[in-house]
N, C-alpha and C positions, 0 to 999 in steps of 0.2 A: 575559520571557515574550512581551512584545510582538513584538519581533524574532524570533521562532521562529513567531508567528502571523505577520507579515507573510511570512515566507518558507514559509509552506503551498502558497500554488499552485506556485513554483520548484520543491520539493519531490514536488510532485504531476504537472509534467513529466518531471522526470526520471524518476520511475516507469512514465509514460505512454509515453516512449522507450522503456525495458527490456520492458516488456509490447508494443508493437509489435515489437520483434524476436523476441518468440516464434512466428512464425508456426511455422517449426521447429525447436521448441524445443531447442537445443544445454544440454549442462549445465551450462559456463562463464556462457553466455546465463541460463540458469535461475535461478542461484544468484546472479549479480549482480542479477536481479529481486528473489527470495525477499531477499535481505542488505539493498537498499533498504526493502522493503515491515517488516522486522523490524524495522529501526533506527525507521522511522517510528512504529509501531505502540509501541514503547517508550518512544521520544523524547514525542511526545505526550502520553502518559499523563502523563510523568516533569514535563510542563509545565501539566497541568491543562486541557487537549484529550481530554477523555476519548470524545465520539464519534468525535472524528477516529482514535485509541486502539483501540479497539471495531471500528470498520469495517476498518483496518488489519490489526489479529490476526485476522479472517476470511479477509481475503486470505491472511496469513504462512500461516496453518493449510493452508491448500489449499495452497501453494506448496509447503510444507513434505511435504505427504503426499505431493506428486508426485514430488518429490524424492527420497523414499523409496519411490516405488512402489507404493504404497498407492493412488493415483488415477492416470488419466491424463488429462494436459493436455488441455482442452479450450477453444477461443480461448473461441467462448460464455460459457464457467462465468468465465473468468481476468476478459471484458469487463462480465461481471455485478456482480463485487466489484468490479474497479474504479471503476465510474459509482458504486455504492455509497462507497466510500471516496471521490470525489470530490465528492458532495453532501454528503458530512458535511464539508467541508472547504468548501465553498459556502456552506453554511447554518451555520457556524459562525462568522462574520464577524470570523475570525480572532482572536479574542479567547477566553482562556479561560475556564473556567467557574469561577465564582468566589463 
């Protein structure tokens, strides 16, 4: 568990890559966000990271609906969850809840 909390911000870059390439959002582009943001939002939970967990399936949900068409991308909304998903990874000082 420790090791999956040291590797949160690593984690939290590479996300932050995939969400900067959506200026226009490609679906290839899309989906490798959404599939990060999914594993994350799992993985967490599955370690006892439950707001890291939480803030995560926020973003997945929105990824996911865009995906599907149900919403459209909007930088705004995608940069909102993610500062969210990123202080819950901040303020979690990597350690799980226990």
């Amino acid at each position: 568990m420790a090791q999956f909390g040291e590797a949160l911000p690593n984690k939290l870059a590479e996300i932050r890559k995939l969400h900067c390439a959506q200026a226009n959002p490609a679906d290839e582009a899309l989906q490798a966000y959404y599939t990060a943001v999914h594993r994350l939002a799992g993985s967490a939970g599955s370690y006892g990271f439950r707001p890291v967990s939480e803030a995560a399936r926020v973003l997945d949900r929105y990824l996911s609906d865009v995906i599907a068409g149900e919403k459209t991308y909007t930088p705004a909304q995608a940069e909102a969850l993610l500062q969210d998903l990123a202080q819950s990874i901040d303020t979690r000082n990597t350690s799980p809840e226990g």
